[in-house]
C-alpha positions as MATLAB code, in Angstrom:
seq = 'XXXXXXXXXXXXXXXXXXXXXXXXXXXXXXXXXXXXXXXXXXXXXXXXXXXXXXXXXXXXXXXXXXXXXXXXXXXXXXXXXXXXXXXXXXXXXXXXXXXXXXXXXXXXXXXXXXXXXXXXXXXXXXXXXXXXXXXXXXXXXXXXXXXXXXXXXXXXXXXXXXXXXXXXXXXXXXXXXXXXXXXXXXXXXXXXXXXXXXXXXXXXXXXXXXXXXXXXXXXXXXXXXXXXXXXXXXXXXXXXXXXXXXXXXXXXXXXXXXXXXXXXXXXXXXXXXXXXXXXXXXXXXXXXXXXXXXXXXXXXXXXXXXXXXXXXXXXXXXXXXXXXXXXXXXXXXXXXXXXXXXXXXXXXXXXXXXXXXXXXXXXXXXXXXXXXXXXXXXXXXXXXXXXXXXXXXXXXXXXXXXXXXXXXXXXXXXXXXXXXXXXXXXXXXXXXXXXXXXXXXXXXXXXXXXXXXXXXXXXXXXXXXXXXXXXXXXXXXXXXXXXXXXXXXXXXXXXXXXXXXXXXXXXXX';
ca = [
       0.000    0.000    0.000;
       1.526    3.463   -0.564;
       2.819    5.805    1.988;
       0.494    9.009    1.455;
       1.537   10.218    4.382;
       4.152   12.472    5.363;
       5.931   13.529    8.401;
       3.857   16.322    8.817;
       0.479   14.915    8.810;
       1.663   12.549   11.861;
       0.716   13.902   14.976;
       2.573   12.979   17.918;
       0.662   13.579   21.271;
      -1.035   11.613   23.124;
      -3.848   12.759   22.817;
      -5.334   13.821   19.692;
      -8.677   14.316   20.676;
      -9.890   14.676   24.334;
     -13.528   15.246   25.269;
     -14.686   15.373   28.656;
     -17.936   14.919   30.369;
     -19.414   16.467   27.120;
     -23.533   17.588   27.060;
     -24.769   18.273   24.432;
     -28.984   19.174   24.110;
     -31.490   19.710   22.207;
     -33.679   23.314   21.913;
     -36.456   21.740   23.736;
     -34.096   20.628   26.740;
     -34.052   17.063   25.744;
     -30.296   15.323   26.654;
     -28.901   14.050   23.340;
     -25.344   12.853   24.854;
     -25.503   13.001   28.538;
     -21.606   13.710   29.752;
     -19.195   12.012   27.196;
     -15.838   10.893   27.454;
     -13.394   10.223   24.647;
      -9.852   10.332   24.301;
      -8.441    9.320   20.886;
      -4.397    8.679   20.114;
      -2.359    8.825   17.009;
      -2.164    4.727   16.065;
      -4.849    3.433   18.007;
      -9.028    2.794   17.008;
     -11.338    3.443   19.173;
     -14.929    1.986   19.085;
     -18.260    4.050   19.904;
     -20.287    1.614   20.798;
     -24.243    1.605   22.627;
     -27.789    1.591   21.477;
     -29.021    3.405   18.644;
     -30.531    6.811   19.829;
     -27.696    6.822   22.644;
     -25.435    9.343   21.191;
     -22.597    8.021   19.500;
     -23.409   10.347   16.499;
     -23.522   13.328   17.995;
     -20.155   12.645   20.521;
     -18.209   12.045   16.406;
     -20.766   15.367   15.559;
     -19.451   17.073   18.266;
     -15.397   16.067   17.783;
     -16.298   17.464   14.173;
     -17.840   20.677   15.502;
     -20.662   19.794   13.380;
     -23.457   19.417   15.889;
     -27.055   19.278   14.948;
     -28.454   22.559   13.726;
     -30.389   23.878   17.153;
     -28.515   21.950   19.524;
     -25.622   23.082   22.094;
     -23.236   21.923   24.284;
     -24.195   22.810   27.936;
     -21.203   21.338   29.554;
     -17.845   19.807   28.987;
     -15.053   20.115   26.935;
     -13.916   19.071   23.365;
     -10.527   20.228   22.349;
      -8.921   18.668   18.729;
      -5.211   18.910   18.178;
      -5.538   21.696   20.627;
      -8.135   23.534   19.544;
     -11.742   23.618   20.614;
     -14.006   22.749   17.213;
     -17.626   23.771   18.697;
     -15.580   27.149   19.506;
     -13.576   27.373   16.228;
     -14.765   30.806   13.858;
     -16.054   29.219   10.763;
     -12.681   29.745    8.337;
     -11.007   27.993   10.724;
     -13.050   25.253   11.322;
     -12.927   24.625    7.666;
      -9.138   24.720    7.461;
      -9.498   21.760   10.148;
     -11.541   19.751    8.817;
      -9.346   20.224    5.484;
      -6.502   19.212    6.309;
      -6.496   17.702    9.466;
      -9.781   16.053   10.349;
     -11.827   13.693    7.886;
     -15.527   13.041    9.219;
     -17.420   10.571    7.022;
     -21.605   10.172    7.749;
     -23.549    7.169    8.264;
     -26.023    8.086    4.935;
     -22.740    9.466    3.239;
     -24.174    8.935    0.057;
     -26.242   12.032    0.567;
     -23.001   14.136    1.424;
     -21.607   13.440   -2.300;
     -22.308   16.220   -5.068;
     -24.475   13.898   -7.387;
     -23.726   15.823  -10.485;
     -19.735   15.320   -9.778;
     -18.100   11.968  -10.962;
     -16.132    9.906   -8.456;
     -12.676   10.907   -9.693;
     -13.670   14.720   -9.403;
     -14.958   14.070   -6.084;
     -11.812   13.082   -4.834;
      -9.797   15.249   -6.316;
     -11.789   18.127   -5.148;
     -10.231   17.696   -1.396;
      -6.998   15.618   -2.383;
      -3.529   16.468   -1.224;
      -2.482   14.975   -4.763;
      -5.036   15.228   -7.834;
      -3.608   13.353  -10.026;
      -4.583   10.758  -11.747;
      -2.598    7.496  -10.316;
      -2.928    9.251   -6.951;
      -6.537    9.090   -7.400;
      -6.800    5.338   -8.899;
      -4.296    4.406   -5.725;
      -6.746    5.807   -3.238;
     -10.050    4.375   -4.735;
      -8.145    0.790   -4.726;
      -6.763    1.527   -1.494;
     -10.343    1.474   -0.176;
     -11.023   -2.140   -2.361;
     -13.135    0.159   -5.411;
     -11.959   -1.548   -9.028;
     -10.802    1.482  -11.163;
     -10.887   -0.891  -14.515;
     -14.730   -1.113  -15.175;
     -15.217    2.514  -15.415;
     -16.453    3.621  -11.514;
     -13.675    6.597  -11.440;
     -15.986    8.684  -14.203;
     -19.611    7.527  -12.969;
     -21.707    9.468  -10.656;
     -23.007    8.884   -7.320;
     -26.346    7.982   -8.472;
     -24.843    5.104  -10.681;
     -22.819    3.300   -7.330;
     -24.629    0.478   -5.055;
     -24.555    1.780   -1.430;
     -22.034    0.122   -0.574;
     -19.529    1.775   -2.816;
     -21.015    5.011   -1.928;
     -19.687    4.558    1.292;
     -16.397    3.245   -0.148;
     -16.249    6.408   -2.040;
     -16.874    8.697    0.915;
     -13.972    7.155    2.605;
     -11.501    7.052   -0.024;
     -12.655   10.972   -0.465;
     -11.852   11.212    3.396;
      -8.407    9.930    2.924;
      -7.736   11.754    0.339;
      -6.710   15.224    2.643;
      -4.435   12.590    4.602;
      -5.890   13.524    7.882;
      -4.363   12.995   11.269;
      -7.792   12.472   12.630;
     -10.438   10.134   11.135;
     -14.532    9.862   12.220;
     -16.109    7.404   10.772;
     -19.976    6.963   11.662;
     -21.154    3.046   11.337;
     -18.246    2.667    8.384;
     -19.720   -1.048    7.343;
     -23.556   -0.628    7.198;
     -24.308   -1.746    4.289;
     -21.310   -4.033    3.535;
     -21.042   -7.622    2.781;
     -18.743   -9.761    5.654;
     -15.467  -10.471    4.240;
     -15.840   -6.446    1.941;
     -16.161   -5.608    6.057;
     -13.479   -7.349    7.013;
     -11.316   -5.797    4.184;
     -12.118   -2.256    5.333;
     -11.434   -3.406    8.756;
      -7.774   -4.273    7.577;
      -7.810   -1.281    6.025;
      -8.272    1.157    9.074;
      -5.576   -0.859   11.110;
      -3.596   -0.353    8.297;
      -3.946    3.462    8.220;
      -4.038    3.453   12.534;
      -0.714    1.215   12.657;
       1.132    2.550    9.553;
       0.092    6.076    9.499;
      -0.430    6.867   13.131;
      -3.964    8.438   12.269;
      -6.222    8.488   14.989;
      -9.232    6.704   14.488;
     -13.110    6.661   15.724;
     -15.808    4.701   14.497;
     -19.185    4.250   16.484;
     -20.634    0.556   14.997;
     -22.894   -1.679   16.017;
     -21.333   -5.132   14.942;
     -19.912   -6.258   18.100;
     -18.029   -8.823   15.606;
     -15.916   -5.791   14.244;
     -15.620   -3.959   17.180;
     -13.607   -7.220   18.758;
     -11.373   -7.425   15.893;
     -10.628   -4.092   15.317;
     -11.090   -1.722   18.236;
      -7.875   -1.297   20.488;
     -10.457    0.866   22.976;
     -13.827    1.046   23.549;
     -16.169    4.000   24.973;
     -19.748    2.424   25.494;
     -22.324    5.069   25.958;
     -24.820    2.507   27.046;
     -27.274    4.131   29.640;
     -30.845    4.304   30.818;
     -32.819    6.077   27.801;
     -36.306    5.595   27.926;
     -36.907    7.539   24.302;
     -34.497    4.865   23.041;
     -36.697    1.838   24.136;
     -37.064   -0.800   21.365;
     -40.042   -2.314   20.402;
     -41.119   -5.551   22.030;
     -42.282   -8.624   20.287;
     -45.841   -8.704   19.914;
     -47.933  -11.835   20.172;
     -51.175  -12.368   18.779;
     -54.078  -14.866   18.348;
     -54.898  -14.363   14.718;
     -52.537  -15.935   12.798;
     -52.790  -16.463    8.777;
     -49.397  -16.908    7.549;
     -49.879  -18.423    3.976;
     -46.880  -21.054    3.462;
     -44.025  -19.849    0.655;
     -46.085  -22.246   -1.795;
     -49.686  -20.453   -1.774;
     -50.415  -18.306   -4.957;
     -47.982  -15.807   -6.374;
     -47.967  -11.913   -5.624;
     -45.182  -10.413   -7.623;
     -43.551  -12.067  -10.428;
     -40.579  -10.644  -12.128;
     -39.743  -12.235  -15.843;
     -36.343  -11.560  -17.930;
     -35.784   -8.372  -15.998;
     -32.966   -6.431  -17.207;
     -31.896   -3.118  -16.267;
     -28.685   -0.801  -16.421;
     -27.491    2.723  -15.501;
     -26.458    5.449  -18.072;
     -22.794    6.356  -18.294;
     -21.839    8.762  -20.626;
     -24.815    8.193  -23.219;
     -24.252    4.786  -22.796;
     -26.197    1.908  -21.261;
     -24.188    0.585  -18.552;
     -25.886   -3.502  -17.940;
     -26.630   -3.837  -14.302;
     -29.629   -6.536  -14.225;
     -29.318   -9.726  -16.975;
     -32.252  -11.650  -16.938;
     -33.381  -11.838  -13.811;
     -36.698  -14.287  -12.743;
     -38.617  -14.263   -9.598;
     -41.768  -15.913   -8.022;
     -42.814  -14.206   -4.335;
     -46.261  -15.989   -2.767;
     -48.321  -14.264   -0.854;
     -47.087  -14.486    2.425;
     -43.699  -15.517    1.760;
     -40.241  -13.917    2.610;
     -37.119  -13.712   -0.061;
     -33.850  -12.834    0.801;
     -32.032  -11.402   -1.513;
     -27.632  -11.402   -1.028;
     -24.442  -11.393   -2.915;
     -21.498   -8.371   -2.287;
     -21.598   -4.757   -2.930;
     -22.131   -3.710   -6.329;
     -23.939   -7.068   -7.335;
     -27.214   -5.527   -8.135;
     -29.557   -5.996   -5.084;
     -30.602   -2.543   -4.793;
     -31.181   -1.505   -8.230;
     -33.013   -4.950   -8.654;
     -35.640   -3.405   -5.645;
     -35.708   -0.208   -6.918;
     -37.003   -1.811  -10.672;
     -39.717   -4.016   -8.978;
     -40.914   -1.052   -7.111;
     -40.941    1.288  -10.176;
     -38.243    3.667   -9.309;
     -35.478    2.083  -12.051;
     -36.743    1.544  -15.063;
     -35.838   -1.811  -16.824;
     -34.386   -2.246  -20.188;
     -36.286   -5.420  -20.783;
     -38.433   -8.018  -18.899;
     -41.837   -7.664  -16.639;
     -43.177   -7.396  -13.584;
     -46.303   -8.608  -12.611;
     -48.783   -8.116   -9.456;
     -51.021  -10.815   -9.232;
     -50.728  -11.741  -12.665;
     -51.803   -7.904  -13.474;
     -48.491   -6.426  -15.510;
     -47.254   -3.531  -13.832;
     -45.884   -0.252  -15.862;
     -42.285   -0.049  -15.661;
     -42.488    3.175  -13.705;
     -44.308    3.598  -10.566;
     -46.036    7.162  -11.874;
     -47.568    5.107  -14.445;
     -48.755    2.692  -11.727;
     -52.473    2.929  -10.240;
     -52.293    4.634   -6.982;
     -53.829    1.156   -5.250;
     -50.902   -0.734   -7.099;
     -48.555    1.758   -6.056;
     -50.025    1.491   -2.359;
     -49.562   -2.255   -2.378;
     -45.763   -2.494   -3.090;
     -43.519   -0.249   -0.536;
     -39.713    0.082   -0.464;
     -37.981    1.373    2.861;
     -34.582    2.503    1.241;
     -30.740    1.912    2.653;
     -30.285    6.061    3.040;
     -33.065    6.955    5.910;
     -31.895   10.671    5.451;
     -31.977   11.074    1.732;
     -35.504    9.623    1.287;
     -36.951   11.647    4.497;
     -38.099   15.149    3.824;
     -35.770   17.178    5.439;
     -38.182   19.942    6.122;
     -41.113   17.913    7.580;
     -41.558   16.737   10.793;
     -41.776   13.094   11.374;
     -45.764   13.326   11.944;
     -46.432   14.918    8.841;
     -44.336   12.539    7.058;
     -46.263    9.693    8.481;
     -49.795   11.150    8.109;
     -49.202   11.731    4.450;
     -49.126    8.368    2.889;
     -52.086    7.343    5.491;
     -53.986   10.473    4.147;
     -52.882   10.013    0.457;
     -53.979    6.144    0.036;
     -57.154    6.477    2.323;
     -55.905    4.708    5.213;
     -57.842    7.217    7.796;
     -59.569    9.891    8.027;
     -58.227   13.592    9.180;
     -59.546   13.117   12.461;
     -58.050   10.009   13.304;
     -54.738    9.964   11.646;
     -52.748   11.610   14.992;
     -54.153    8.354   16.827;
     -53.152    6.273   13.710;
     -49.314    8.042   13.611;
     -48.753    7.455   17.191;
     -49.621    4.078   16.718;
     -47.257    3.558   13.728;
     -44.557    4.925   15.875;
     -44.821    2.226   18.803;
     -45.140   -0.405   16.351;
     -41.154    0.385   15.358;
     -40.140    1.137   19.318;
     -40.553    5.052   18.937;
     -42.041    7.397   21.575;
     -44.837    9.547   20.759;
     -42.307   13.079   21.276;
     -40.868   11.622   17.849;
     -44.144   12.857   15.638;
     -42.819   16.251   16.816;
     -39.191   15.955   15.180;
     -37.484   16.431   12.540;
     -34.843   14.082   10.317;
     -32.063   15.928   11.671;
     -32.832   15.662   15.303;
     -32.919   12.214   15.248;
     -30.171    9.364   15.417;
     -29.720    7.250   12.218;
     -31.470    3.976   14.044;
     -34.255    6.545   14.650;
     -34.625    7.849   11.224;
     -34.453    4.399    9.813;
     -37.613    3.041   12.126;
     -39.147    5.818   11.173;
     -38.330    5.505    7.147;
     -40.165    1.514    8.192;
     -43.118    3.357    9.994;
     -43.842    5.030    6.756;
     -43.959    2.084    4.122;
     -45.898    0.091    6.791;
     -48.840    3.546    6.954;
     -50.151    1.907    3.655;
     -50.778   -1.012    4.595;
     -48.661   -2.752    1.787;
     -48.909   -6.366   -0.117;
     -45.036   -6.238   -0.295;
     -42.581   -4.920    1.842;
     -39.087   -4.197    0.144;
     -36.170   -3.863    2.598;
     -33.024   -2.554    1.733;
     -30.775   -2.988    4.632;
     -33.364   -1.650    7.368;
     -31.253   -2.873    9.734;
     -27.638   -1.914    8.799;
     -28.141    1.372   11.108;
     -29.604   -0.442   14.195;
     -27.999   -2.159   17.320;
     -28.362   -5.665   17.623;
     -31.035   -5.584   20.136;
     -33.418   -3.196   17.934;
     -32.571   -5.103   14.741;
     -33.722   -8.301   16.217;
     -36.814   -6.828   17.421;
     -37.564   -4.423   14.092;
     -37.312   -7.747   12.172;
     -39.704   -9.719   15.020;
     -42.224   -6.868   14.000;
     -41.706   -7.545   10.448;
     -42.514  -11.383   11.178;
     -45.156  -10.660   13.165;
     -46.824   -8.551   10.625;
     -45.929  -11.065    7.839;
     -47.672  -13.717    9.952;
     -50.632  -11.732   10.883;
     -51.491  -10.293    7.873;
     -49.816  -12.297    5.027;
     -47.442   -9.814    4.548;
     -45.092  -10.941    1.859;
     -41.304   -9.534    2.695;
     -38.536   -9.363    0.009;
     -35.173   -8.679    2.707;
     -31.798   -7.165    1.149;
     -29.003   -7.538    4.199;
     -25.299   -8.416    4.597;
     -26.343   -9.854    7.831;
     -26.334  -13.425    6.855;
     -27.465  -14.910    9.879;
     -30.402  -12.282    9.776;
     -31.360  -13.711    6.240;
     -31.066  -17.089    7.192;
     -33.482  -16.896   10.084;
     -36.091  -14.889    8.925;
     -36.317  -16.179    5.019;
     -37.852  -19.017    3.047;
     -36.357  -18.759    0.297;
     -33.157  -17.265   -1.195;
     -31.735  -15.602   -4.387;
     -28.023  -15.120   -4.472;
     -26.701  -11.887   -7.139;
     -23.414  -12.019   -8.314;
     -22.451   -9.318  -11.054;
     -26.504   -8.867  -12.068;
     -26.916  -12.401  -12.505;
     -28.757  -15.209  -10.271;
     -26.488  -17.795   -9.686;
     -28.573  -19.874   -6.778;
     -31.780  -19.533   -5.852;
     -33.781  -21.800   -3.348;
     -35.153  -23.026    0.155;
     -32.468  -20.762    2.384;
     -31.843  -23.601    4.740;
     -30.817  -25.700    1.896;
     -28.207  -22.984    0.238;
     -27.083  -22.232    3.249;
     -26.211  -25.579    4.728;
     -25.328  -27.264    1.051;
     -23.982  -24.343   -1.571;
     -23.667  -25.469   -5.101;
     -22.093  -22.174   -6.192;
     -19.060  -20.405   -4.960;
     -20.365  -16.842   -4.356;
     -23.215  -18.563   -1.861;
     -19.955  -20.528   -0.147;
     -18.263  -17.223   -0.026;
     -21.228  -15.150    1.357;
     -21.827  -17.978    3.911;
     -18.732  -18.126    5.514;
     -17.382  -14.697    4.915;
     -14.320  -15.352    2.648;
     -13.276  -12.319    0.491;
     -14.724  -12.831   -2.864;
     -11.617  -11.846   -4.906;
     -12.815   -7.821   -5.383;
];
């Protein structure tokens, strides 16, 4: 790997960062991080760990001096290669986070300029522009630089290279400080252990100081050298409790089809040219049934959801809603058909509206597809909120003021207003500690159960997809190569992407 960093970018204290018994609240009062410690060294990694809604955002926020608009600090300190960021004038807080502090989001897809290509992207903060420096720092963060990716825009990436992207543009200023919020959400297991490697690499090699908050306790033990666990009693963080109920229909994976997909092919535009992403693909979902849908980063899996939903339109091939074809874009759809399929995206924050509050966003699709009336739909969005583990204060909020587990529940809250056929899940879970993921997805089953909701479950957590699918499809490069009972490809794998995806072994990237 090169050396992109000189002598001067390697700080030599011991301690890099320092924050101390940090406070930090919202305008109406309400404790976001309740008195904070963090101390972070050159060479060493240091995990933010806790539920989601605890504050481990807002503590890397805060070491950023990029707090939520409307919040302050009401006690403690924060001081970054001896300087205070949250007191920092606003040219100078730029000229840190420049050169000598790299923060990258946990949606950082919706930090990237969309109308900028990747190489441009990076070479708009880079230390060096040019152009092997650039192709060195996109493979440096495991992004091929053969097929094209430097020159394609943001829209055109899977999610996972969005985030690979926003790392590699992090790097770029050869920082001696480096924030990273939830780095692998999103990633396949052995990609996650290759960007794991990678930020030892950068802690051991280039003495940069490194903090990630995560929720995969599996990373955190293999990569973290400290940990700062802002675990604590948090009532507004409570997660939702498995429900139980008496009324039962679950419809077995073999009762009549819902959605059909035939010969589906779809692709992205690059440069006036068609760009193949989808080739051929063929699916069957009964009514009541869940699919699980895997393969690594880049494979196709999102783009696939988004064309079965309507939002990607398909070069070739059909989709079909019980046996009723289905335009290839969703404005073209009926408004009931529309209602029927819902898709709860990977990026919480890009698909909320930024300038509604979470009660308006909710009421909206009830409203729009005649799920209650104007008088009742208050009741109706308080209810949708405890059915994901929310309180009732978080109708009141807005994106921003909430944590990216939050937003996410709340992004699930909204596709389940219309009641839907088909629930399409890209990741939910990616952003969510293990507790709230387990019990998010026990909702899911529940409602699957109760009211023959069919689910159709994107996620690199393998063990997640093995317990709560019937059936599996595995992607590799836009292609299906396995499909089947998920017991039986994960306990006898005919192909060797599913061997790879099962038991985590880099898949040659």
């Amino acid at each position: 790997m090169p050396d992109w960093y000189a002598d001067s970018h390697v700080n030599g204290g011991p301690g890099t960062v320092q924050v101390a018994g940090l406070t930090v609240t919202a305008p109406s009062g309400r404790v976001l991080l309740d008195r904070a410690d963090l101390e972070l060294a050159p060479g060493r990694v240091t995990a933010v760990v806790g539920p989601s809604g605890c504050g481990k955002t807002t503590l890397l926020r805060a070491v950023a001096g990029a707090l939520p608009p409307g919040t302050e600090r009401t006690a403690g300190t924060v001081t970054v290669l001896g300087q205070d960021p949250l007191a920092l004038s606003a040219p100078a807080l730029r000229s840190l986070r420049r050169h000598r502090l790299a923060y990258v989001g946990q949606d950082p897809g919706s930090g990237l300029n969309p109308r900028m290509s990747v190489r441009r992207l990076l070479a708009e903060v880079a230390v060096d522009a040019g152009r092997e420096a650039i192709l060195a720092q996109l493979t440096e963060v495991r992004l091929p630089v053969d097929q094209g990716l430097p020159d394609r825009r943001i829209g055109g990436l899977s999610g996972g290279q969005q985030r690979r992207v926003a790392l590699a543009r992090a790097l770029a200023r050869r920082p001696a400080v480096l924030l990273l919020d939830e780095p692998t959400a999103g990633l396949d297991p052995a990609l996650r252990d290759e960007i794991a490697d990678l930020l030892s690499h950068l802690a051991e090699h280039h003495r940069i100081a490194i903090a990630l908050s995560c929720h995969d306790t599996d990373l955190v033990a293999r990569l973290a050298d400290d940990v700062v666990d802002l675990t604590g009693p948090r009532p507004e963080a409570a997660v939702p409790a498995p429900r139980t109920t008496n009324s039962r229909v679950h419809l077995p994976a073999d009762g009549a089809p819902t959605l059909t997909a035939s010969g589906l092919h779809a692709a992205h535009t690059h440069r006036g040219r068609r760009v193949p992403v989808l080739h051929g693909i063929d699916l069957t979902l009964a009514a009541g049934s869940s699919l699980g849908i895997v393969g690594a980063s880049g494979s196709g899996k999102t783009t696939l959801l988004r064309t079965l939903v309507g939002l990607h339109r398909p070069t070739a091939g059909t989709v079909a809603l019980e046996d009723a074809p289905l335009a290839p874009a969703a404005h073209r759809r009926s408004r009931e058909q529309r209602r029927r399929l819902q898709l709860v995206p990977q990026d919480p924050l890009g698909a909320l509206n930024p300038s509604r509050t979470v009660g308006a966003t909710l009421r909206r699709p009830l409203l729009l597809h005649r799920r209650t009336g104007r008088a009742d739909a208050p009741s109706r969005v308080l209810e949708l909120l405890d059915q994901v583990g929310l309180p009732a204060a978080t109708a009141d909020r807005y994106p921003h003021e909430l944590s990216g587990g939050q937003r996410q529940r709340v992004s699930i809250a909204r596709a389940l207003a219309t009641e839907p056929d088909v629930l399409f899940c890209d990741e939910v879970t990616s952003a969510l500690d293990g507790d709230t993921a387990a019990a998010v997805m026990d909702l899911l089953t529940e409602l699957r159960d109760r009211r023959g909701l069919s689910l159709v479950l994107v996620s690199h957590d393998l063990r997640l997809v093995a317990d709560r699918t019937d059936t599996l499809v595995v992607l590799s490069e836009g292609h299906v190569v396995e499909s089947g009972p998920t017991a039986q490809l994960f306990s006898s794998p005919t192909h060797p992407v599913t061997a790879a995806l099962a038991t985590g072994v880099p898949l040659g990237r």
